[in-house]
C-alpha positions as CSV (number, residue, x, y, z in Angstrom):
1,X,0.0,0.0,0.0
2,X,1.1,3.5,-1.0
3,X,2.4,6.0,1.7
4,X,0.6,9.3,2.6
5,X,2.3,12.3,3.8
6,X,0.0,11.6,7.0
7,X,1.5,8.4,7.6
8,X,2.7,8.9,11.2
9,X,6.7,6.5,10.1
10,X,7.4,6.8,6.6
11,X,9.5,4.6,5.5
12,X,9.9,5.4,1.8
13,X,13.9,6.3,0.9
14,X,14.9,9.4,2.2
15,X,14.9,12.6,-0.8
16,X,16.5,15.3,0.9
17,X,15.8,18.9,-1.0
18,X,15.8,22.5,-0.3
19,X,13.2,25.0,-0.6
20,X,13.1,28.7,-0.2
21,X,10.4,30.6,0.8
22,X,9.5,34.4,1.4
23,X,7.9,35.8,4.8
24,X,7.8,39.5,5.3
25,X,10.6,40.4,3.1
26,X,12.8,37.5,4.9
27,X,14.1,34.7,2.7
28,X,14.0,31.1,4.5
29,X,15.6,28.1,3.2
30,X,13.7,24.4,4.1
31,X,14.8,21.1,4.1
32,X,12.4,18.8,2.2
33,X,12.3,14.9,2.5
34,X,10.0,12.0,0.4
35,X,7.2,11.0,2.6
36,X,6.0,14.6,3.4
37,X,3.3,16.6,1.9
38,X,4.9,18.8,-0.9
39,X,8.5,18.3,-1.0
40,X,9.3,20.1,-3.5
41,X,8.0,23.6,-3.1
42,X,5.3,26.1,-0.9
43,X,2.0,24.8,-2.1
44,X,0.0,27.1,-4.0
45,X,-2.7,27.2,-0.5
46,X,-0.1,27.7,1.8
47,X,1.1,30.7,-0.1
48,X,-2.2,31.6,0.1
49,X,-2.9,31.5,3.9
50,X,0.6,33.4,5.0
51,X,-0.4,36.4,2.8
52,X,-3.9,36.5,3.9
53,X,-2.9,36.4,7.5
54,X,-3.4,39.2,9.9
55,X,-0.4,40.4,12.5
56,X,-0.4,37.5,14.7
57,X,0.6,37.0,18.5
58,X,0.1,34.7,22.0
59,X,0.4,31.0,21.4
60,X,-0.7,29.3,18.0
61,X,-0.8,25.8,16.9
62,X,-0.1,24.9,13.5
63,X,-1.6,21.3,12.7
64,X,-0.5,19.0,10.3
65,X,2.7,21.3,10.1
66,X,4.3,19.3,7.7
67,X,8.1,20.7,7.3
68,X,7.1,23.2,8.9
69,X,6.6,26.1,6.1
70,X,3.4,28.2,7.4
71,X,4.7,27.4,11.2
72,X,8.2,28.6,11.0
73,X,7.4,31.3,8.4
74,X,4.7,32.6,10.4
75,X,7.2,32.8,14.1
76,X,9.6,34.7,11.8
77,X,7.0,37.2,10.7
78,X,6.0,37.6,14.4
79,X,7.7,38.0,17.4
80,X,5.3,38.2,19.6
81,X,3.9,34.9,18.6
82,X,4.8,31.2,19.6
83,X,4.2,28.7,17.5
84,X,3.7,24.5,18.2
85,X,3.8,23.0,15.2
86,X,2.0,19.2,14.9
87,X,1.7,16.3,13.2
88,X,1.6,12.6,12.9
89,X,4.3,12.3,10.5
90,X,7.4,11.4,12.6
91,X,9.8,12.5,9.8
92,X,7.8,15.4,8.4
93,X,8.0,16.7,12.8
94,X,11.5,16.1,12.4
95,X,11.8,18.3,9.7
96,X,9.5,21.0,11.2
97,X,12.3,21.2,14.6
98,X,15.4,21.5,11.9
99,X,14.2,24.2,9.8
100,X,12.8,26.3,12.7
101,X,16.6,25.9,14.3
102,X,18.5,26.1,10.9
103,X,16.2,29.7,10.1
104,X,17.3,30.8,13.6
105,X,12.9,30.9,14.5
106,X,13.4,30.1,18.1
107,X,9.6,30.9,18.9
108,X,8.4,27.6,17.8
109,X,8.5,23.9,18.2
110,X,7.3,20.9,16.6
111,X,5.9,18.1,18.0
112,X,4.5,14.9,17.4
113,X,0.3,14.8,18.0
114,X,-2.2,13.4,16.6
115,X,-3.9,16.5,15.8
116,X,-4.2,18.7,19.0
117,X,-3.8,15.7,21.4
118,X,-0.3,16.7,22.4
119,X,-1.0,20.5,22.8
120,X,-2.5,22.4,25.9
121,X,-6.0,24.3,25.9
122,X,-5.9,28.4,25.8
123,X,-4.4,28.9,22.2
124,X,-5.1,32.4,20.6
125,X,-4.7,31.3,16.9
126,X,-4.9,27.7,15.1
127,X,-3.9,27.7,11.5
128,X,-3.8,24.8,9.2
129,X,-3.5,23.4,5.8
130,X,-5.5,20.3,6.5
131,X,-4.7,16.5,4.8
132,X,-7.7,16.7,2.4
133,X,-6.5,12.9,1.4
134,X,-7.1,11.8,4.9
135,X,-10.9,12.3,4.6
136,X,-13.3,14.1,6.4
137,X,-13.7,12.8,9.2
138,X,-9.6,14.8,10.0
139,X,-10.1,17.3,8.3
140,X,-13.2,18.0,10.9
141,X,-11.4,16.6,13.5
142,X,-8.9,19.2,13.5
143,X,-11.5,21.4,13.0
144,X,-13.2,20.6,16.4
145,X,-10.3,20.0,18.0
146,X,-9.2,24.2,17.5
147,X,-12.8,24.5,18.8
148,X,-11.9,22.9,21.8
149,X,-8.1,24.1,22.3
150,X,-8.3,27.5,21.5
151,X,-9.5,30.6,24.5
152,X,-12.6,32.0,24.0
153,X,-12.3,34.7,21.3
154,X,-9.4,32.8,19.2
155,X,-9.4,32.2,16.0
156,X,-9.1,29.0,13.3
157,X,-7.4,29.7,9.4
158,X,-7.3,26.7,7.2
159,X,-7.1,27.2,3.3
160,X,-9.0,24.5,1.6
161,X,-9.2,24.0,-2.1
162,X,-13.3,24.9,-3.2
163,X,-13.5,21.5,-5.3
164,X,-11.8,19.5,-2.3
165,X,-15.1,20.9,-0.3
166,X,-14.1,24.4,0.9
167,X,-17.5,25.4,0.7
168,X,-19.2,22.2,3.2
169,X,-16.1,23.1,5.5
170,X,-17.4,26.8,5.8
171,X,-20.6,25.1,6.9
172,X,-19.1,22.8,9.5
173,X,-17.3,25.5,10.8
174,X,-20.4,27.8,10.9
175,X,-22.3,24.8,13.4
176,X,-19.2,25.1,15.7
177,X,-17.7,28.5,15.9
178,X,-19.6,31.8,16.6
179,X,-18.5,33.3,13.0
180,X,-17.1,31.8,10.2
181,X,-16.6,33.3,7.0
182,X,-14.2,33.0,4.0
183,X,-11.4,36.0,4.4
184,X,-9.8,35.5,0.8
185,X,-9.9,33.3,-2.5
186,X,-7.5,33.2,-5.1
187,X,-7.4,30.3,-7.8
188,X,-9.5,27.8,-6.5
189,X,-8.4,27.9,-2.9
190,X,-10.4,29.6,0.1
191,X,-9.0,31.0,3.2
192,X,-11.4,30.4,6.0
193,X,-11.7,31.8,9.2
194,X,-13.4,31.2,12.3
195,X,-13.6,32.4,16.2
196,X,-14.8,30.6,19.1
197,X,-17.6,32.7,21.2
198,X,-16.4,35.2,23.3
């Protein structure tokens, strides 16, 4: 059976690459690695949801970090935010802890959870490009679980692509935040964002 970047030991031959991104005028290098969700670039959605981001700060979780692109970028862009990045894939976590070292980000860490598991309750911010390939019943989980996790008045941004079911995740959000709404769109991919009720 095929891996998934979601697969919490991939064991598929390591593919070690580099790739440079842009936050806030910074340039930050990545190391990539097979068995991770797009190793060879910044995803298109990703992009996305760093640009549409407001000034961020308190604590934030970024799940299903992968390498740790929007979780490291976003600690470089702001100081006054920390950042636990998480996800299942042992490698992708592994990653995640180099690049945020190597780009000299030391308000983050990465950590392996199954979703929120690992992290504790109060967060100000969630963020997340969620494993569409996983299936719903994730994607919603990590969903609820930023419900749960995050203080009252924080807020949830996940991109997800409108013919991958950006418009039925708007909905779910809608039953379990206060206010959800889409905050920008740009070739196909939504950036959604939610608060929990004051």
């Amino acid at each position: 059976m095929a891996e998934h970047y979601f697969t919490g030991e991939p064991t598929s031959r390591h593919e070690a690459r580099t790739v440079c991104v842009q936050a806030g005028g910074r340039a930050l290098a990545f190391e990539t690695d097979a068995g991770t969700f797009s190793k060879t670039r910044l995803d298109p959605g990703s992009r996305l949801l760093l640009e549409a981001l407001p000034p961020l700060s308190g604590r934030c979780a970024d799940i299903g970090c992968g390498w740790g692109a929007i979780g490291v970028a976003l600690a470089a862009q702001n100081p006054d935010l920390f950042v636990e990045m998480v996800d299942v894939n042992e490698r992708a976590v592994g990653l995640a802890r180099r690049n945020a070292e190597a780009n000299g980000v030391y308000n983050a860490r990465a950590l392996v959870s199954d979703g929120l598991a690992a992290v504790e309750p109060g967060l100000d911010v969630c963020v997340t490009n969620p494993p569409i390939r996983a299936g719903k019943a994730v994607v919603y989980g990590f969903f609820a679980q930023a419900q749960e996790k995050l203080r009252p008045g924080g807020w949830l941004y996940a991109v997800v692509r409108k013919q991958q079911g950006a418009p039925s995740a708007l909905k779910y959000l809608g039953e379990i935040f206060a206010l959800a709404r889409v905050r920008e769109k740009d070739a196909g991919y939504w950036i959604l964002e939610a608060q929990k009720a004051e």
